[in-house]
N, C-alpha and C positions, 0 to 999 in steps of 0.2 A: 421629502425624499432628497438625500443629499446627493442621488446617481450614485451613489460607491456599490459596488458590486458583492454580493454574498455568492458563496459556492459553498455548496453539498458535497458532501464525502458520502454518497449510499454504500448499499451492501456490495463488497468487495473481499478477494482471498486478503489474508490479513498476514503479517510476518509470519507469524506461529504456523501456519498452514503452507507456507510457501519459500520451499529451498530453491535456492538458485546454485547456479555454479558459480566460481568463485571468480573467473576471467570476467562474465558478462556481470557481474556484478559490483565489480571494480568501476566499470566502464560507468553503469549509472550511479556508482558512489562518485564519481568525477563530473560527471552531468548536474546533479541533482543537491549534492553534498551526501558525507558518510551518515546523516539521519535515516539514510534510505538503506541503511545493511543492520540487518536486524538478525534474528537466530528464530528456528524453525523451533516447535515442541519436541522434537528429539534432539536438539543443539546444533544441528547445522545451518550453515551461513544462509541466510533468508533477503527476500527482497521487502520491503516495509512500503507497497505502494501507495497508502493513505501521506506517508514522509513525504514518496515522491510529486505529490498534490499539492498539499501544502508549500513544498518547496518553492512549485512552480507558482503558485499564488503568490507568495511573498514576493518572487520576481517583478511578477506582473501591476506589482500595487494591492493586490486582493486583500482586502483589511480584514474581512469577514470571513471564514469559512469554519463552517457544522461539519462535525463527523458522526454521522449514524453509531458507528462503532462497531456495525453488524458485521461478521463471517461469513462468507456465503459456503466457507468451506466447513465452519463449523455449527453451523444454524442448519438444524433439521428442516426447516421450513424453504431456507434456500438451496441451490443446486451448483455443483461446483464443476467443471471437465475439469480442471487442473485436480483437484483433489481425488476426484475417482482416478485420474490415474495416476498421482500419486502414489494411493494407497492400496494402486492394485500390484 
């Protein structure tokens, strides 16, 4: 074991699922870098929070990091509050 650090990306809303406004999402395209502005499944500007993980990983040294891949907003099996009201 060399101590380097792995991080997991679990199941999390994923761009496609997840519109932002376009002010607060500036703000973390300047935080994070513009990896993190993504577009929703109907084309609107989205937040990419698995980008903003990785982002932060890469800062921190993190050499390693797994992403599930999973949707919580689009996986029947998972449960989303932002996407039920979303899409209500």
């Amino acid at each position: 074991d060399d101590g380097a650090m792995t991080v997991e990306i679990g199941p999390c809303i994923r761009a496609e699922c997840y519109p932002f406004g376009s002010e607060d999402l500036d703000r973390l395209a300047t935080r994070f870098g513009r990896d993190v502005v993504g577009r929703s499944s109907d084309g609107a500007p989205s937040f990419d929070v698995p980008a903003a993980v990785r982002s932060e990983c890469r800062r921190l040294g993190v050499r390693t990091v797994h992403d599930w891949g999973m949707c919580t907003a689009c996986s029947p099996r998972l449960w989303s509050w932002r996407a039920r009201r979303w899409r209500s």
